[in-house]
C-alpha positions in Angstrom: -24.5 -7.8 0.9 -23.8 -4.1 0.2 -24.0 -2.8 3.7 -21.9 -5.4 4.8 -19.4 -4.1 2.3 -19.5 -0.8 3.4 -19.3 -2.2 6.8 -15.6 -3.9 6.3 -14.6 -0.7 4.2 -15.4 1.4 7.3 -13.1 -1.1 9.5 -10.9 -1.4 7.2 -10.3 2.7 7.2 -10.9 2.7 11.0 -7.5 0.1 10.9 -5.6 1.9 8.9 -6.3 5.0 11.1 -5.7 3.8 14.5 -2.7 1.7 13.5 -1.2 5.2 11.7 -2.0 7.5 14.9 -0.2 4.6 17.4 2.6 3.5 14.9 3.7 7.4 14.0 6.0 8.8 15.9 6.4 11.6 14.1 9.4 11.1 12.3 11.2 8.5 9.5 14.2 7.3 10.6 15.1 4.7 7.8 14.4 7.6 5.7 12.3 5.6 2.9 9.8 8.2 1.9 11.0 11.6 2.1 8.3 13.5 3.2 6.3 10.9 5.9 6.6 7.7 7.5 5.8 4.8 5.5 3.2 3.9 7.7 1.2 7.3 6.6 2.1 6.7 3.3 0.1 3.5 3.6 -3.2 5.5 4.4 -2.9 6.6 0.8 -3.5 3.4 -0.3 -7.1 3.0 0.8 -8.2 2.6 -2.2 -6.1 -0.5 -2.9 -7.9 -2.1 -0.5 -9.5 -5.2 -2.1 -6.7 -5.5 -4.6 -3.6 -6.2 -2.3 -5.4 -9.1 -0.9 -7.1 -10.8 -3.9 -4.9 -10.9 -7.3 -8.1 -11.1 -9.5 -9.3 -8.0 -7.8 -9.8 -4.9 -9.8 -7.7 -2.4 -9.1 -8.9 1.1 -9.1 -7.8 3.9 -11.0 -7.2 5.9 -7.7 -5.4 2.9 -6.2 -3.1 3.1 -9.4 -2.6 7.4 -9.1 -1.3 6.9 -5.8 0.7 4.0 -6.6 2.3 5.7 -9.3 3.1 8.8 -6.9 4.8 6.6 -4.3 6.3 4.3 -6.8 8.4 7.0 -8.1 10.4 6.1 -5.3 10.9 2.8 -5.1 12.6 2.3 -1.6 9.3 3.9 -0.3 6.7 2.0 -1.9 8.8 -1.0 -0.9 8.8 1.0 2.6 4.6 1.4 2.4 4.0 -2.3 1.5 6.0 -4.1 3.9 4.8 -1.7 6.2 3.5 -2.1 10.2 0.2 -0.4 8.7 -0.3 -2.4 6.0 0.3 -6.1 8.1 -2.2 -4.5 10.2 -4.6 -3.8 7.0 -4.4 -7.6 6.1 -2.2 -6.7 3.2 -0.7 -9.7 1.7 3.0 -8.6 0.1 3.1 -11.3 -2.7 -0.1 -9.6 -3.8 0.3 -5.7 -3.5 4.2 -5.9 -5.1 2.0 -6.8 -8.1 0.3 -3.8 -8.6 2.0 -1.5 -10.4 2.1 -4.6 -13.2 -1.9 -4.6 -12.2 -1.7 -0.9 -12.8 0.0 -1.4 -16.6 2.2 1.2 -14.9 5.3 1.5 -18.0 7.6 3.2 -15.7 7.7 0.3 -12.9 10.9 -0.4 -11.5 10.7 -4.2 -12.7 12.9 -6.1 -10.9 13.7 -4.0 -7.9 13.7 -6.1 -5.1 11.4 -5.3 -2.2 12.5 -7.5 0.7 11.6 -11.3 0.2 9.6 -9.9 -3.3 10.8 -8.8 -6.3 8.5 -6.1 -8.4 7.4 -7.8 -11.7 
């Protein structure tokens, strides 16, 4: 049961790269996250991995450090989860726009709305 773990966590990685290197184009022309593409940004989220698709999931403390990075702008963590990369990973949006609650993150932007989603 392990190796098959490690087995869809290798995929899982291999998606998230291959989908970044076809989906960049280099640059970030709605502008969301200052510094990179939202797409990229995604790649950070690795090690959210189990807990955007199962709400009973764990979620990490590295999966809540870099969601408190990108959350401090919430256009681009709205950007990274509604993201090509992240359809691509599987991510399900009703699930990952709970994590930073999941996170017991104090300074969420509750209520900031994050296309269909709102953040709780």
């Amino acid at each position: 049961m392990e190796a098959s773990r490690v087995r869809c966590y290798s995929c899982l990685v291999l998606v998230f790269v291959l989908v970044g290197i076809f989906t960049s184009n280099g640059a970030n022309a709605a502008g969301e996250c200052p510094k990179s593409t939202p797409d990229m940004e995604a790649m950070k989220l690795i090690p959210c991995a189990s807990a955007v698709q199962d709400s009973s999931a764990a979620v990490s403390g590295g999966c809540c450090a870099q969601v408190k990075k990108i959350g401090q702008n919430p256009r681009c963590l709205c950007a990274v989860l509604l993201s090509n990369m992240a359809k691509a990973a599987g991510v399900k949006p009703e699930i990952a726009i709970t994590i930073p609650k999941r996170c017991n993150l104090s300074d969420r932007p509750v209520g900031y709305k994050c296309g269909a989603y709102t953040l709780p």
